[in-house]
Backbone as CSV, one residue per row, in Angstrom:
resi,resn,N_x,N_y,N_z,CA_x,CA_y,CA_z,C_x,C_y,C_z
1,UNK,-26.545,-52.617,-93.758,-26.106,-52.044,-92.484,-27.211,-52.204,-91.446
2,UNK,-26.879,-52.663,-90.072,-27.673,-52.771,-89.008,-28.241,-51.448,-88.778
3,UNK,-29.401,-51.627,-87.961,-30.185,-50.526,-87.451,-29.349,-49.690,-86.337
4,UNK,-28.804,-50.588,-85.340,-27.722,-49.819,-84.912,-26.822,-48.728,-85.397
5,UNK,-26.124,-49.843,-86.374,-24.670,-49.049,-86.873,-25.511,-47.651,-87.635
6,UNK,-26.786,-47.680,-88.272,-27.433,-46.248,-88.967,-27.728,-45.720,-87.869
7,UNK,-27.866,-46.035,-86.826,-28.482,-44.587,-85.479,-27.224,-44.148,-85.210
8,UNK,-26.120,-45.312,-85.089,-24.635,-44.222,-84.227,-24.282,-43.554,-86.053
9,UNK,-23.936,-43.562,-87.225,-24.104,-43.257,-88.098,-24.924,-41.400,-88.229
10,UNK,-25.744,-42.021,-87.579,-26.996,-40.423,-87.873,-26.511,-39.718,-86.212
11,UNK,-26.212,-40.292,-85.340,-25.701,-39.444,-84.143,-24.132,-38.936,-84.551
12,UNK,-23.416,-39.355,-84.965,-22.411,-38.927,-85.406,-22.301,-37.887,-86.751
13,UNK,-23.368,-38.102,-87.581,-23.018,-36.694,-88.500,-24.349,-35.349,-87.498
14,UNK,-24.675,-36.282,-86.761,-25.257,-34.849,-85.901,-24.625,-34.175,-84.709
15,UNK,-23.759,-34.960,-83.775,-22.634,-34.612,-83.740,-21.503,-33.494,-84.234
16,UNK,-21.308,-34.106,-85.316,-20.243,-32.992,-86.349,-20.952,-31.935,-86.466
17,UNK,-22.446,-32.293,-86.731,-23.008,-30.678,-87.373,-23.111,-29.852,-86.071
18,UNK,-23.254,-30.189,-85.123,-23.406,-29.307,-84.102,-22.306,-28.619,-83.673
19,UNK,-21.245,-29.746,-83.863,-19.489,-29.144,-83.789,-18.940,-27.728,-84.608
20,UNK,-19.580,-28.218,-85.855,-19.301,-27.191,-86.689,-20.218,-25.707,-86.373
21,UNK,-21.454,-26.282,-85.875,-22.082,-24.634,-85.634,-21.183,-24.070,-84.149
22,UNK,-21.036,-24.690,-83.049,-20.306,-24.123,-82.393,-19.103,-23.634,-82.872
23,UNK,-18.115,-24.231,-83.474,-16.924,-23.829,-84.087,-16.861,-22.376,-84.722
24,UNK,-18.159,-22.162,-85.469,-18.641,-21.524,-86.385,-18.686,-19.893,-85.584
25,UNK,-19.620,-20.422,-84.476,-19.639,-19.350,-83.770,-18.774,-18.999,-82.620
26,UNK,-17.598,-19.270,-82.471,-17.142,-19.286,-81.771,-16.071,-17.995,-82.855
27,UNK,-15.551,-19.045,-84.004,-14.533,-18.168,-84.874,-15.101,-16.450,-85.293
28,UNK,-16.444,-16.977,-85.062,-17.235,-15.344,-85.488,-16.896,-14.377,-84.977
29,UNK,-17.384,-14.799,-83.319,-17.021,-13.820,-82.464,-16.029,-13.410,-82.077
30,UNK,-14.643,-14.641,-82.083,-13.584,-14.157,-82.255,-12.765,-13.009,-83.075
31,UNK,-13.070,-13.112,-84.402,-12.913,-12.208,-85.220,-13.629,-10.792,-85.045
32,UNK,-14.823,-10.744,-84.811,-15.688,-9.224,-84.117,-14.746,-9.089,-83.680
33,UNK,-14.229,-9.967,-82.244,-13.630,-8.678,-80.928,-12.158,-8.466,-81.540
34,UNK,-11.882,-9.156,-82.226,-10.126,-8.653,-83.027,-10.636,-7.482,-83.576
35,UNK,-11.706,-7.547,-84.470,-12.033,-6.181,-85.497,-12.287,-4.944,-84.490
36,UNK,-13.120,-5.209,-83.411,-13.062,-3.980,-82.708,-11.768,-3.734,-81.838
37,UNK,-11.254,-4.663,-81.120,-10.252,-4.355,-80.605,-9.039,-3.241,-81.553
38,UNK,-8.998,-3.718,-82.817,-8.006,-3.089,-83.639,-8.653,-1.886,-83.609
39,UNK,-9.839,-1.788,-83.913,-10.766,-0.485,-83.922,-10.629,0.689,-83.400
40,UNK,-10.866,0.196,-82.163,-10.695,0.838,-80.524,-9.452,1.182,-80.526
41,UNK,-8.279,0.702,-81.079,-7.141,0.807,-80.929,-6.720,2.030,-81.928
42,UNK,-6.848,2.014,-83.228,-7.001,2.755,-84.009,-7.317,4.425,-83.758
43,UNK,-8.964,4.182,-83.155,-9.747,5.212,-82.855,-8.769,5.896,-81.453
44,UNK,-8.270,5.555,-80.830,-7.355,5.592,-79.667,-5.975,6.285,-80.065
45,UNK,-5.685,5.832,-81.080,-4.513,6.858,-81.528,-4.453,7.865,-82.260
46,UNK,-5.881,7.777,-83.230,-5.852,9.018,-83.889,-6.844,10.343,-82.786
47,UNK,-7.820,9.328,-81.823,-7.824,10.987,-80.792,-6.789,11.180,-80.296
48,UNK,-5.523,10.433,-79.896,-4.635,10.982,-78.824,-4.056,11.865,-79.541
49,UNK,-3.960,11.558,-80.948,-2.999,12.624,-82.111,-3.370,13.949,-82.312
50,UNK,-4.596,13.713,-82.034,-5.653,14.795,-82.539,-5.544,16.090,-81.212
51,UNK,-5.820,15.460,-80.049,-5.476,16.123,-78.488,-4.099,16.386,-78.009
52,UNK,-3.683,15.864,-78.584,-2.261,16.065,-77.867,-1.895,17.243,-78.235
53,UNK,-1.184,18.083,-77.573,-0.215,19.622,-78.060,0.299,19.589,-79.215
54,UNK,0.401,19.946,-80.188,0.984,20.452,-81.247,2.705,20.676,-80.982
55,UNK,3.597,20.411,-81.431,4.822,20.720,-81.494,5.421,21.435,-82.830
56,UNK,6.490,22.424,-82.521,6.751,22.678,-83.903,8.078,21.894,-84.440
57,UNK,7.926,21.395,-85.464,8.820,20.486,-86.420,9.791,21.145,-87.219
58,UNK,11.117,20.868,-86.310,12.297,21.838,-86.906,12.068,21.467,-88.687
59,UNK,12.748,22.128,-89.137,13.001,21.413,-90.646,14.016,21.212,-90.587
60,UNK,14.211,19.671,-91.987,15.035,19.159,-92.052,17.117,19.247,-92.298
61,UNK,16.681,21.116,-92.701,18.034,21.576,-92.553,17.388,22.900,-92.795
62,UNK,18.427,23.966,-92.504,17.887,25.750,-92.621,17.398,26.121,-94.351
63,UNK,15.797,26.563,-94.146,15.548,27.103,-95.283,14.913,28.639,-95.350
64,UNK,14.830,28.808,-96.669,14.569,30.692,-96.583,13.815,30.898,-97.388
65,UNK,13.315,31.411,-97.381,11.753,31.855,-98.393,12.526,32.746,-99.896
66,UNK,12.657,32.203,-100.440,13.303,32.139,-102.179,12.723,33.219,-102.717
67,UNK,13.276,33.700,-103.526,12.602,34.734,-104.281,11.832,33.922,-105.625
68,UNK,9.997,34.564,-105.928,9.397,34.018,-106.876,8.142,34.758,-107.413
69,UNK,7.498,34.915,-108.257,7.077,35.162,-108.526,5.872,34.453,-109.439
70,UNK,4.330,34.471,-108.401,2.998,33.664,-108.536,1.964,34.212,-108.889
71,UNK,0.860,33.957,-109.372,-0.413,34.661,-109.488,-1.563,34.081,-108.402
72,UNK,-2.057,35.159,-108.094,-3.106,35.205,-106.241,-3.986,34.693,-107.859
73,UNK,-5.102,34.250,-106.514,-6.859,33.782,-107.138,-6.863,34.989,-107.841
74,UNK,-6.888,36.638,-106.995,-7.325,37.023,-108.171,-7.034,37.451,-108.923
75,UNK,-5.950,36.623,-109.966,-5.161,37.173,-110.737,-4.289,38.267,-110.925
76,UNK,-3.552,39.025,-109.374,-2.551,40.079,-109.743,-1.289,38.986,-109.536
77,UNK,-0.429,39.301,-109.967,0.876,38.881,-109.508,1.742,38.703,-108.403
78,UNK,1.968,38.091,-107.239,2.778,37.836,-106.662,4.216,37.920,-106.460
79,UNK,4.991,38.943,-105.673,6.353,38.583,-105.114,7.146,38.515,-104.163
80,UNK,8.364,37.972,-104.060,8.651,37.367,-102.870,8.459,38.770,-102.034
81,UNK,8.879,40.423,-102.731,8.480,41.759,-101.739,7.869,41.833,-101.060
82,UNK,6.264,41.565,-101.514,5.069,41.384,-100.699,5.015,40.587,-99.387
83,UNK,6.577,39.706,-99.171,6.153,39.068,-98.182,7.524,39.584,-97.284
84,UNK,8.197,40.925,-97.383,9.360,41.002,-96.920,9.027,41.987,-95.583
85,UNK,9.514,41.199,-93.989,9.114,41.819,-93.246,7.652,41.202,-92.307
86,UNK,7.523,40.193,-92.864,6.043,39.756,-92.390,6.652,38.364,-91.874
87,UNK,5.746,38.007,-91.075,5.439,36.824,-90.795,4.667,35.973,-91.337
88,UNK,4.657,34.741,-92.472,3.907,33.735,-93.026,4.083,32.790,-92.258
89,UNK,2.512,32.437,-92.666,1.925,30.874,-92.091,1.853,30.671,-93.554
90,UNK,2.219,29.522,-93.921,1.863,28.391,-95.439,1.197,27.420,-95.484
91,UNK,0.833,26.519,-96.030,0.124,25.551,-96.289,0.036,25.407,-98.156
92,UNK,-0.349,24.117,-98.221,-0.367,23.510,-99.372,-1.553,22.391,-99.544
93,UNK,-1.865,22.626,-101.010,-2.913,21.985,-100.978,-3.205,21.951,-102.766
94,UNK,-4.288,21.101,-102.687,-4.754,21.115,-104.243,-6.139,20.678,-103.954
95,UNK,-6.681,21.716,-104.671,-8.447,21.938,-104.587,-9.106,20.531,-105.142
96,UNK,-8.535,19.169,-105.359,-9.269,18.391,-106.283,-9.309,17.129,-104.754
97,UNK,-8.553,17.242,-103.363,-8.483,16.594,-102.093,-9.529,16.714,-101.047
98,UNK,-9.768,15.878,-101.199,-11.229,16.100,-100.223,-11.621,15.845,-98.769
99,UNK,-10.081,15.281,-98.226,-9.909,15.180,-96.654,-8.956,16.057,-95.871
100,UNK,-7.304,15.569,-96.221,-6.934,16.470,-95.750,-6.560,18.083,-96.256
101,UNK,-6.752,17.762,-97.227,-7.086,19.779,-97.506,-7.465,20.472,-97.036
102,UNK,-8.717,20.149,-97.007,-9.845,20.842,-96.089,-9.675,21.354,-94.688
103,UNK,-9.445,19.885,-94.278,-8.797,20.133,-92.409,-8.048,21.096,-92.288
104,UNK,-6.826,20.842,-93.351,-5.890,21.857,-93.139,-6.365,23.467,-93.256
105,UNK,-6.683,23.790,-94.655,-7.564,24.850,-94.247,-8.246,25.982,-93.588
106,UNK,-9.267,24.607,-92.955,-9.862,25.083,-91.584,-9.004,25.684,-90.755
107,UNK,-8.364,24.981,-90.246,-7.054,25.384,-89.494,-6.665,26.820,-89.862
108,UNK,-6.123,26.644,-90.994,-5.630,28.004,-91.608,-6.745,29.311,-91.104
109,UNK,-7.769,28.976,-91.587,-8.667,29.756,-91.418,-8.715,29.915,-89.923
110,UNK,-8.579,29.918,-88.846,-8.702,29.926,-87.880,-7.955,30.345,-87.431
111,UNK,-6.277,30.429,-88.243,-5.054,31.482,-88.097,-5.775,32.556,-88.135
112,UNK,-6.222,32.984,-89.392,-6.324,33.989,-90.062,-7.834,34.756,-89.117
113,UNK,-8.295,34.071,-88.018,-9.367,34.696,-87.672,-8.659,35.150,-86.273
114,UNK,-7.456,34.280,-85.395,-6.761,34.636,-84.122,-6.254,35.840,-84.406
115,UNK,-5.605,36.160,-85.835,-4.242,37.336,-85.927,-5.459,38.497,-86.838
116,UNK,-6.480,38.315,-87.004,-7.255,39.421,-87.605,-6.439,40.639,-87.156
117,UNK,-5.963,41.183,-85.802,-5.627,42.564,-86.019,-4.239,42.601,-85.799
118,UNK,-3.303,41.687,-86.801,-2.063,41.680,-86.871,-1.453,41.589,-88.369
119,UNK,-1.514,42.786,-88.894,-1.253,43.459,-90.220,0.221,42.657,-90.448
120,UNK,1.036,42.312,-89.857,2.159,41.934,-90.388,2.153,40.443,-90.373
121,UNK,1.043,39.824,-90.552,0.785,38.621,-90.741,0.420,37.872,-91.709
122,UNK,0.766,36.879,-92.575,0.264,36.750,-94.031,-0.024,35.232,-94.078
123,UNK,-1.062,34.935,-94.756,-1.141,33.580,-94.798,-0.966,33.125,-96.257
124,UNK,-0.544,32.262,-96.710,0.227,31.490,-97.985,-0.305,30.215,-98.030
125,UNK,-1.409,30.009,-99.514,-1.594,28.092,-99.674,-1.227,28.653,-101.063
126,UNK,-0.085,27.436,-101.054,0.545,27.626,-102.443,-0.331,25.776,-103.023
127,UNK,-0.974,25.628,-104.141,-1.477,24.816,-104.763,0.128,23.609,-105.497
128,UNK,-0.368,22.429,-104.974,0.970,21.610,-105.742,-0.024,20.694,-106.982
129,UNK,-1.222,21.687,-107.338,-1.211,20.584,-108.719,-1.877,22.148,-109.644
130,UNK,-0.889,22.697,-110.037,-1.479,24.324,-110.758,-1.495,23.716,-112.296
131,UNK,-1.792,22.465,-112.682,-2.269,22.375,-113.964,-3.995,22.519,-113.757
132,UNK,-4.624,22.225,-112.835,-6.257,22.202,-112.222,-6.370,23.194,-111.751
133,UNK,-5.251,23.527,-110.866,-5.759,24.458,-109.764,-5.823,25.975,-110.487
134,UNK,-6.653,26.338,-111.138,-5.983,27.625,-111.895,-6.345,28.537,-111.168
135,UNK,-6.469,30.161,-111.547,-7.003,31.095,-110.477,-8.430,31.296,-110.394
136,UNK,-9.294,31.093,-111.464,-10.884,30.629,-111.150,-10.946,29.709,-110.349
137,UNK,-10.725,28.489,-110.250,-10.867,27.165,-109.005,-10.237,28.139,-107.820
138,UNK,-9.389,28.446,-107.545,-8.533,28.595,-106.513,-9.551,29.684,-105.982
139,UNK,-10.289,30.955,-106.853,-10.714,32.202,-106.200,-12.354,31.348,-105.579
140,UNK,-12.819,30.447,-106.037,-13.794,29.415,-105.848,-13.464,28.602,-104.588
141,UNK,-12.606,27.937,-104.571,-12.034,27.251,-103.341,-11.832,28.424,-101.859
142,UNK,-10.798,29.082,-101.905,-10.584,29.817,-101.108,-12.464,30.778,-100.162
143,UNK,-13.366,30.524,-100.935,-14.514,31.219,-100.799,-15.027,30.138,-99.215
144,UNK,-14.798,29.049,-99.684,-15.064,28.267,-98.911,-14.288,28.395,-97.377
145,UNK,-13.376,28.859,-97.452,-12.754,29.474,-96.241,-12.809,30.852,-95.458
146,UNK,-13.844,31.470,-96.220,-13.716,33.111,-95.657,-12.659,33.394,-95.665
147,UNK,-11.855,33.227,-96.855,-9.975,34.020,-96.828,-10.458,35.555,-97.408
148,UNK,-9.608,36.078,-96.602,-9.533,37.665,-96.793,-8.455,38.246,-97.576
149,UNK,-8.843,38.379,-99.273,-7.788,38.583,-100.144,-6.931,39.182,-99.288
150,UNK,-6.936,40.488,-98.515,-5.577,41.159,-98.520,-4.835,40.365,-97.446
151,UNK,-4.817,39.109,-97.214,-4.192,38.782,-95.960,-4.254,37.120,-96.337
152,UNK,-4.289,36.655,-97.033,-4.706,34.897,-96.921,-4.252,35.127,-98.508
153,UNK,-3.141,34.786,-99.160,-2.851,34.598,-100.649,-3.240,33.530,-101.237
154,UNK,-3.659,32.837,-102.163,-3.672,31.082,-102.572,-2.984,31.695,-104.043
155,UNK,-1.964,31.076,-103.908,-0.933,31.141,-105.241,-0.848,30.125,-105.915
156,UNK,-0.739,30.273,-107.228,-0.535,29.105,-108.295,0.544,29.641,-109.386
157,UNK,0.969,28.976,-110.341,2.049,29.640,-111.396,2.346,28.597,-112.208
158,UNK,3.576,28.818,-113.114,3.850,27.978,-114.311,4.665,26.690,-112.559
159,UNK,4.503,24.883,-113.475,4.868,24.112,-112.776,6.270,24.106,-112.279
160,UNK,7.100,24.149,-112.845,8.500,24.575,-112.853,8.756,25.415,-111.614
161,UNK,8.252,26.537,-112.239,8.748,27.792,-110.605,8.167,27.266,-109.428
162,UNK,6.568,27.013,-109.146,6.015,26.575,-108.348,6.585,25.356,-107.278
163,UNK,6.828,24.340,-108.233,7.288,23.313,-107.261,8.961,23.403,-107.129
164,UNK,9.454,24.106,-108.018,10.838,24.919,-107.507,10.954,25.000,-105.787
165,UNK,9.938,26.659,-105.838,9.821,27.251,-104.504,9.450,26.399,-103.552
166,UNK,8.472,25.135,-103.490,7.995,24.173,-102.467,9.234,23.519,-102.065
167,UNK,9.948,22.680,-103.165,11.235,22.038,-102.888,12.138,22.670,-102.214
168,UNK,12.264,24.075,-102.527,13.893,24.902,-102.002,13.436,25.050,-100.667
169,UNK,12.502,25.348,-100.474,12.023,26.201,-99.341,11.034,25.924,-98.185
170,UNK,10.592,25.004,-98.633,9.758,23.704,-97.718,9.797,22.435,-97.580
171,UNK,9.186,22.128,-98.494,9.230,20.391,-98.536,9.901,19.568,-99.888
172,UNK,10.254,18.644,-99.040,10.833,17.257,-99.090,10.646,17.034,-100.711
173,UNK,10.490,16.332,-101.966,10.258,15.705,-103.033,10.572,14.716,-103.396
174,UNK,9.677,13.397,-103.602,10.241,12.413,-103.947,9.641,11.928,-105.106
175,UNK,10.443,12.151,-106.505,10.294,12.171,-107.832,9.792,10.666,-108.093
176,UNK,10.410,9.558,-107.445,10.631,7.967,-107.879,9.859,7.150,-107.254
177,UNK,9.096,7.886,-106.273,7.735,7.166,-105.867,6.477,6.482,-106.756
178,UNK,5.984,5.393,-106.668,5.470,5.530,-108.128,3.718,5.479,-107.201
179,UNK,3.873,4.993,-106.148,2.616,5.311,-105.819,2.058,6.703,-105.064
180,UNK,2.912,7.447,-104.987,2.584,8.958,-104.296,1.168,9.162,-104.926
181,UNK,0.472,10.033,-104.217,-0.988,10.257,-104.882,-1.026,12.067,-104.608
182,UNK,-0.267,12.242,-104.193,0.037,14.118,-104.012,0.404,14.148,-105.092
183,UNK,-0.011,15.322,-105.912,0.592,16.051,-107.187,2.271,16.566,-106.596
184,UNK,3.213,16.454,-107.554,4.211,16.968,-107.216,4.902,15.686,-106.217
185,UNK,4.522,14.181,-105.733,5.110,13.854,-105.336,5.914,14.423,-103.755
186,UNK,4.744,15.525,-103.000,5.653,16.120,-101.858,5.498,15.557,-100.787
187,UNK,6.410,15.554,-99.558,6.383,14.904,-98.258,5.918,15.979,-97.585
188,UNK,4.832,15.307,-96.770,4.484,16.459,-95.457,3.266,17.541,-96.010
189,UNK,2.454,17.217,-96.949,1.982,18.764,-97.361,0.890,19.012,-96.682
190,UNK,0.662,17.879,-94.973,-0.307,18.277,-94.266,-0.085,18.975,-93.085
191,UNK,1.196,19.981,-93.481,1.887,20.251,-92.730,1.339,22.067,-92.941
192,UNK,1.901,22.936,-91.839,1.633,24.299,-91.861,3.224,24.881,-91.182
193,UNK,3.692,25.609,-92.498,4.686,26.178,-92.136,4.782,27.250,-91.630
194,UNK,5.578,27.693,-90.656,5.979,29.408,-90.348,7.219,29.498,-90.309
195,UNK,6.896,30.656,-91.557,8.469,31.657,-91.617,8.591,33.046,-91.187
196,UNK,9.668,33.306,-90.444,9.517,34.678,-89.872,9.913,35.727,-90.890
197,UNK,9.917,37.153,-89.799,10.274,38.383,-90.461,11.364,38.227,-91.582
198,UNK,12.231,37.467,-91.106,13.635,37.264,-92.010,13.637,36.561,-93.100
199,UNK,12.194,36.135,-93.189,12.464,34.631,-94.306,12.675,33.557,-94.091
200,UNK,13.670,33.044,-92.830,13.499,31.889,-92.204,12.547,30.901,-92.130
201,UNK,12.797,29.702,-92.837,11.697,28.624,-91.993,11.994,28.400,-90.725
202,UNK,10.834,28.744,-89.623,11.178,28.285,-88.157,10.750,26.467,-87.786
203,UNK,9.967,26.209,-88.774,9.261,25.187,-88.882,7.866,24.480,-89.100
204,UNK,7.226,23.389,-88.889,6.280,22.956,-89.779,5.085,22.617,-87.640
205,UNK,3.993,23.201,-88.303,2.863,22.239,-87.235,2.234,21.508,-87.715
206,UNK,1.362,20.070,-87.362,0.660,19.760,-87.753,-0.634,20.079,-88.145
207,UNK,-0.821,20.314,-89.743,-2.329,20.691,-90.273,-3.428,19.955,-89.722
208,UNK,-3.720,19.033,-89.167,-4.337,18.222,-88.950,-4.912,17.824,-87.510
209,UNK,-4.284,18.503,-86.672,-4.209,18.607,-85.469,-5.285,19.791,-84.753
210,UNK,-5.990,19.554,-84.272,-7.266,20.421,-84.060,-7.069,21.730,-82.916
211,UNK,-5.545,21.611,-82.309,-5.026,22.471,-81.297,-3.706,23.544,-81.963
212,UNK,-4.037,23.247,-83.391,-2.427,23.484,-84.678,-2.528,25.534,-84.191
213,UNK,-4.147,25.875,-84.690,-4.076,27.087,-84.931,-3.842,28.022,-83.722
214,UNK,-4.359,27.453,-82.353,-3.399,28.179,-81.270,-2.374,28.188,-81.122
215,UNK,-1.396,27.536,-81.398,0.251,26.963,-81.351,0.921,27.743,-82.073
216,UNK,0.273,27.509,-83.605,0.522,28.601,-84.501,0.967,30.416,-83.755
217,UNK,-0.234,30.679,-83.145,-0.392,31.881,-82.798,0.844,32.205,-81.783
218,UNK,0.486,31.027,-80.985,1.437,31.030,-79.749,2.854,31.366,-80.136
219,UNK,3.324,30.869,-81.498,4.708,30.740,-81.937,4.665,32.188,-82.184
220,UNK,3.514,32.109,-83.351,4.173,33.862,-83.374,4.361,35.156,-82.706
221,UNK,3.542,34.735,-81.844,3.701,35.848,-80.281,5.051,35.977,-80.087
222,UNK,5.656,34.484,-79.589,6.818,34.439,-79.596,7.940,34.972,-80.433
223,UNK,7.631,34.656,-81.621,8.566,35.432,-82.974,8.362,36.826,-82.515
224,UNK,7.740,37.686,-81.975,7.757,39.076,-81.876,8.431,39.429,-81.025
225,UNK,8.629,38.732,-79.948,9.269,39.047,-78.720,10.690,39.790,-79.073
């Protein structure tokens, strides 16, 4: 091969290589601003979710707080009596969740600190995995919230009755899911229910929602009226 044809030869794979580093960096940066763009986008909907007003979420058809019988953390017994005449806030949870449990919770807890001097007020986390959740974990868990036995219950019981009462009387169940990762298979359990004086579900707020526990309050003001 001529001396020529090896210089255009060596300009041409230097050429390419330079092609390819531009190319290179070009696809890079492309991909960054997709990754943040989605990002930004992301981060954009879960603050708007987070800020936005709270609404309350009819349920899916009229339900009523069932008659049952649970054991509190600290082991006395539970019945539906104890809650006849009151106003419950609920929630659900299982002490072994390490995101939205918690949130929810909080929340709760933050009911339970607005209505401090409203005796006819009761707060309810019924546990949907009571093979773990027993009443040692649960009287352990609940610590973490400043719940005030006589006013903040965390109930657990045999599986049967338990997710009975969730199904009849709250939420959704979907048995045939095979990837559900909630014990019990339930829809919504980042949800916070209120049922009134009557037993009525009035409906569900979002647990998760950082404006839930005024709304909460707000509703029940309203329920008194």
């Amino acid at each position: 091969m001529s001396q020529a044809a090896n210089s255009k030869s060596r300009n041409d794979e230097r050429m390419f290589f330079y092609v390819a580093i531009i190319m290179s960096l070009v696809l890079g940066t492309g991909f960054c601003l997709l990754l943040f763009t989605l990002d930004s986008r992301e981060n954009g909907v879960s603050a708007a979710t987070e800020n936005s007003p709270p609404r309350l979420i009819p349920p899916d058809h009229p339900r009523h707080l069932a008659s049952f019988s649970l054991t509190d953390r600290t082991g006395r017994e539970v019945t539906r009596s104890e809650l006849d005449g009151k106003i419950v806030v609920v929630d659900f949870l299982f002490t072994g969740c390490s995101l939205t449990c918690p949130a929810v919770n909080r929340c709760m807890a933050q009911i339970q600190q607005f209505t401090s001097n409203q005796p006819n007020v009761k707060l309810v986390s019924l546990t949907v995995d009571p093979r773990d959740d027993s009443v040692s974990v649960l009287a352990k868990y609940s610590e973490r919230f400043g719940a005030d036995t006589n006013r903040w219950l965390f109930l657990t019981g045999d599986e049967t009755n338990l997710y009975g009462l969730i199904r009849t009387c709250f939420l959704a169940q979907d048995l045939v899911d095979p990837f559900g990762y909630m014990p019990g298979n339930f829809s919504h359990t980042d949800r916070i229910a209120l049922v009134d004086a009557q037993g009525n579900l009035r409906g569900y707020f979002d647990g998760l929602n950082q404006n839930t526990g005024t709304a909460v309050v707000a509703e029940i003001s309203h329920l008194k009226e």
